[in-house]
N, C-alpha and C positions, 0 to 999 in steps of 0.2 A: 500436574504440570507446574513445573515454576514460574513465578510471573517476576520480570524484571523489571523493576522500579526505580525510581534516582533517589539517590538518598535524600535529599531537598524534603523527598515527598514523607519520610519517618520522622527529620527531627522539624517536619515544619505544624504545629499546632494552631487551632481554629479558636477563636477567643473574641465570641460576637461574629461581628462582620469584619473582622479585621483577622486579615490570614497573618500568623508571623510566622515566617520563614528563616529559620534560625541557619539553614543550612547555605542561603545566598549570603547572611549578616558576616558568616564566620569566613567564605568564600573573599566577601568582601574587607573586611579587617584583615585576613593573611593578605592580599593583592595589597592593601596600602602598609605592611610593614614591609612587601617584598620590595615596595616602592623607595618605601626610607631607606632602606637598608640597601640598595642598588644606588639610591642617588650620595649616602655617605660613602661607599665602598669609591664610588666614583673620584668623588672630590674630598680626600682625606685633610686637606688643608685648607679650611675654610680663609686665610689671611689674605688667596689670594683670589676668592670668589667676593665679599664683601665688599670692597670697593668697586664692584663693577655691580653691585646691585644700589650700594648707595648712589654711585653716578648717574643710573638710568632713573631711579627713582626720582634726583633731583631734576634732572633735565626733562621730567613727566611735568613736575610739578613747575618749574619756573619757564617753560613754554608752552608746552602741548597741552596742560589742563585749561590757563588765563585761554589760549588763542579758540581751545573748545567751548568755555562757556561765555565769551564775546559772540561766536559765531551763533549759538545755540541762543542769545539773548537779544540780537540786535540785525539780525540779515532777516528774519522774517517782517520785521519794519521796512528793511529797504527793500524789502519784493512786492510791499504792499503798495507801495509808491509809485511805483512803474505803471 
């Protein structure tokens, strides 16, 4: 009788206690070049995505990180005061 297996389980090799499983590694390297390769297909002109990654970046950095690590450095002083 045949036994049916997943591949995972032929190309995955025992080495100590450490199972490497070559068959999810490879699973997972084609899923992140499907990834590149669907987010260039996407956006073939980066001229017009880069200025919208430099904007948000800036405006992380010139409000939302200052107003995060005031709040994270200085409101547990004023709750202890109450």
């Amino acid at each position: 009788m045949l036994k049916i297996v997943h591949c995972s389980q032929y190309l995955s090799k025992r080495k100590g206690d450490i199972a490497l499983d070559y068959g999810s590694l490879a699973f997972e390297s084609c899923a992140q070049i499907a990834i590149a390769m669907g987010i260039a297909i996407a956006i073939p002109n980066l001229n017009d995505i880069i200025p919208l990654v430099g904007v948000t970046a800036g405006m992380l950095l010139a409000f939302v990180y200052p107003a995060l690590i005031d709040m994270f450095t200085f409101i547990p002083m004023g709750f202890s005061r109450i």
